[in-house]
C-alpha positions as CSV (number, residue, x, y, z in Angstrom):
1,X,1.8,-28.3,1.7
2,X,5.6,-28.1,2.1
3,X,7.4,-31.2,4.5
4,X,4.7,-33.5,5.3
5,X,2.7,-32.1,7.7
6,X,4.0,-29.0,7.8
7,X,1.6,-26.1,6.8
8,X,2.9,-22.8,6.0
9,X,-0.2,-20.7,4.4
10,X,-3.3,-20.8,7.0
11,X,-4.7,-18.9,5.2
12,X,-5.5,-20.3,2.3
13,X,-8.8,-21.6,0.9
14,X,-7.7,-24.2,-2.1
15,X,-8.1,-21.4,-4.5
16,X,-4.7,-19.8,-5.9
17,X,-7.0,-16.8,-7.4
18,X,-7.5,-16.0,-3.6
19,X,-3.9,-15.9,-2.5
20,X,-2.3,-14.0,-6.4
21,X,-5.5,-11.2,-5.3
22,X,-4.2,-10.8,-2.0
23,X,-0.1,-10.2,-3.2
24,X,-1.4,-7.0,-5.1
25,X,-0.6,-3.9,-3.0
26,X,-3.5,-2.0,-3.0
27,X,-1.4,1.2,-3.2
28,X,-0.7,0.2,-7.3
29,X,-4.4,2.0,-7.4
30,X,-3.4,5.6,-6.9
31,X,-0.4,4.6,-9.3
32,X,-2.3,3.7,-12.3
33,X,-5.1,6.3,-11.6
34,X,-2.7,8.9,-11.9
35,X,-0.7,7.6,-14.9
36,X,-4.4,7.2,-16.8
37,X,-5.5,10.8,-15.5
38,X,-2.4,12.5,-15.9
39,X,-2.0,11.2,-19.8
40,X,-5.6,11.7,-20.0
41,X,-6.0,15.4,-19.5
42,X,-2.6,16.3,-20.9
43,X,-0.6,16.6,-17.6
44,X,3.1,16.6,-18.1
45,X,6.0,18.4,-20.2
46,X,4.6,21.6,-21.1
47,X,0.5,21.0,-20.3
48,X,-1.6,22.7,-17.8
49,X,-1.9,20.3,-14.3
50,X,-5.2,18.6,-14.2
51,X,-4.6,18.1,-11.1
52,X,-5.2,21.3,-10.1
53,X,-8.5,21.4,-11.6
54,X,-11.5,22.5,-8.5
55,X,-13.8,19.7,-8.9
56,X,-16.1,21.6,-6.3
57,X,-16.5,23.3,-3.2
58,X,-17.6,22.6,-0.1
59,X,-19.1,25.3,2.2
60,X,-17.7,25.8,5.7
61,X,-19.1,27.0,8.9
62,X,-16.4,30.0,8.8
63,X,-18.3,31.1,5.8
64,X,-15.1,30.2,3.6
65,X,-15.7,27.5,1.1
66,X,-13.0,24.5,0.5
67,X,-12.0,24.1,-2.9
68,X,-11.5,20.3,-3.6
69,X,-9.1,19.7,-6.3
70,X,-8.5,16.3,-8.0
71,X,-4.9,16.8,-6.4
72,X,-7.2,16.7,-2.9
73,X,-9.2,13.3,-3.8
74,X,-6.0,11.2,-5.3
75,X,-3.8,12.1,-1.7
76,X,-7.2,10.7,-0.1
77,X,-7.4,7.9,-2.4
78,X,-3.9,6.9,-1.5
79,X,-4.6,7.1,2.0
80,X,-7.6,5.1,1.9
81,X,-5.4,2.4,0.4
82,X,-2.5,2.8,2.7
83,X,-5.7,2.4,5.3
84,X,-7.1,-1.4,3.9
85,X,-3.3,-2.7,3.4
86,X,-2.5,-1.8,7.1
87,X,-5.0,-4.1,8.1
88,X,-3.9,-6.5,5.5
89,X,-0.8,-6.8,7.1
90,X,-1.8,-7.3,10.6
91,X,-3.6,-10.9,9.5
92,X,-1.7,-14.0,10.5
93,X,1.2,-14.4,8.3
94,X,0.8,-16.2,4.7
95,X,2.0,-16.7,1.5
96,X,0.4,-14.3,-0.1
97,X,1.5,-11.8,2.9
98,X,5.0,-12.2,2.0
99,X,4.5,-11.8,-1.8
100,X,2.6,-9.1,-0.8
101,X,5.3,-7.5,1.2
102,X,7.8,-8.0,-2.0
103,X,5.5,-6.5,-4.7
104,X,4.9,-3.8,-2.4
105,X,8.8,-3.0,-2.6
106,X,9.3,-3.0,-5.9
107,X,5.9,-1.1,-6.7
108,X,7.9,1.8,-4.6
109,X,10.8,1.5,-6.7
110,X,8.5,2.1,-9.4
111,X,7.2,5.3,-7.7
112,X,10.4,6.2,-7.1
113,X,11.8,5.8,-10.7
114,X,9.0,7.5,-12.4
115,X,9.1,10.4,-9.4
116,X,12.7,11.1,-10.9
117,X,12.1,10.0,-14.4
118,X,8.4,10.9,-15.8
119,X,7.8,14.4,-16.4
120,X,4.3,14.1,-15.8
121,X,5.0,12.5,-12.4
122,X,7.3,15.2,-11.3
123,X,5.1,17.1,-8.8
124,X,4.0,16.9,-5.3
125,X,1.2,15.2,-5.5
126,X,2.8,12.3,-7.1
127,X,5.6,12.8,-4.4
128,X,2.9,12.6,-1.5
129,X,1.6,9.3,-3.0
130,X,5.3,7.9,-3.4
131,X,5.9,8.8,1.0
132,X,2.4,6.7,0.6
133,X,3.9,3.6,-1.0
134,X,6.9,3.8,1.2
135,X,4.6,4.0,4.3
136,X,3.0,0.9,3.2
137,X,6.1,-0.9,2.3
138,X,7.6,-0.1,6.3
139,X,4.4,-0.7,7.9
140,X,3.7,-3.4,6.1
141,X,7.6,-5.4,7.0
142,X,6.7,-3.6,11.0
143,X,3.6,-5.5,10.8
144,X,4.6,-8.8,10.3
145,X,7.2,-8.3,12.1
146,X,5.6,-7.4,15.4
147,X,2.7,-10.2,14.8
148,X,5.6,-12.7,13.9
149,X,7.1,-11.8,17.1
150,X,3.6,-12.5,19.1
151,X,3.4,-15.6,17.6
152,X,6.8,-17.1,19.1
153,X,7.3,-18.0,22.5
154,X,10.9,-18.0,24.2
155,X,11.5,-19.4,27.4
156,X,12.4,-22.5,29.1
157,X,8.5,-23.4,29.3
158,X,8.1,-25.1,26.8
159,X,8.1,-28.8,28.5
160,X,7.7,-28.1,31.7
161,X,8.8,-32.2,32.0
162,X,12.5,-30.9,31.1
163,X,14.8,-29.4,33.9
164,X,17.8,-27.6,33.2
C-alpha cells in the first residue's frame, strides 16, 4: 500500500509469486524454444536448418497436402502467445502490468540483438517471431493506454455542487 489509503495494484491477491508470474512476457516462450531447438539440432553457422524439417502433412480438399514444418508450428506458437498477452493487457492496470510492459521491452531488445548477432538466429523465422515481440511490446503500451484513458473522466462534472 503506497500513501495511506491509497491503493495502486487492484489486482493483487497478497501473494508476490502471483504478481513476479504475471511480469513475464509470455512471448520469452518462442524465445527460449528456439534457442534450445535451434542449438539442439545443430541450426546455425554452417548446419542444415531444423527448422525446415516437415514434421507432417496434412491432406487438403484440393487434393494437395500441406507440409507442416517446425518453422510452421514456432510462428503459430508465437502467435498463440502474442494472443494470451493481448488479453493480459486489456485487465485493469497493475503492478505487475507495468513490469510487464518493461520486460516485454527489453525481451525485444533481446530479439533484436540476437536477430543481428546470433548466427543461428539469423533467418526469417526468428525475424517473424522478433515483428512478434514488437507487436506485443506496442499493443501491449496501446492497451493500457486506451483502458487508462477509459478509466479517467474529464469534465466539469465532477461536483456538480461547484459552479464555475
Amino acid at each position: 500500500m503506497l500513501f495511506g489509503s491509497m491503493r495502486y495494484d487492484r489486482g493483487y491477491t497478497g501473494n508476490p509469486g502471483e504478481t513476479m508470474i504475471a511480469a513475464i512476457p509470455l512471448t520469452i516462450v518462442p524465445l527460449i524454444l528456439f534457442n534450445v531447438i535451434g542449438y539442439a539440432m545443430g541450426g546455425g553457422i554452417g548446419g542444415a536448418n531444423p527448422w525446415l524439417n516437415e514434421l507432417f502433412r496434412v491432406p487438403l480438399i484440393s487434393g494437395e497436402s500441406w507440409p507442416v514444418t517446425l518453422s510452421d508450428l514456432m510462428i503459430l506458437l508465437g502467435l498463440v502467445m502474442l494472443f494470451f498477452e493481448t488479453l493480459r493487457s486489456a485487465q485493469p492496470a497493475r503492478t505487475s502490468t507495468i513490469t510487464n510492459h518493461i520486460v516485454s521491452t527489453i525481451l525485444l531488445i533481446v530479439y533484436v540483438v540476437e536477430f543481428i548477432v546470433v548466427p543461428v538466429a539469423g533467418d526469417s523465422l526468428f525475424f517473424v517471431l522478433t515483428a512478434i515481440c514488437l507487436f506485443d511490446v506496442v499493443a501491449g503500451f496501446t492497451i493500457s493506454i486506451r483502458t487508462a484513458q477509459r478509466d479517467i473522466s474529464f469534465g466539469s462534472g465532477i461536483d456538480p455542487n461547484i459552479h464555475h
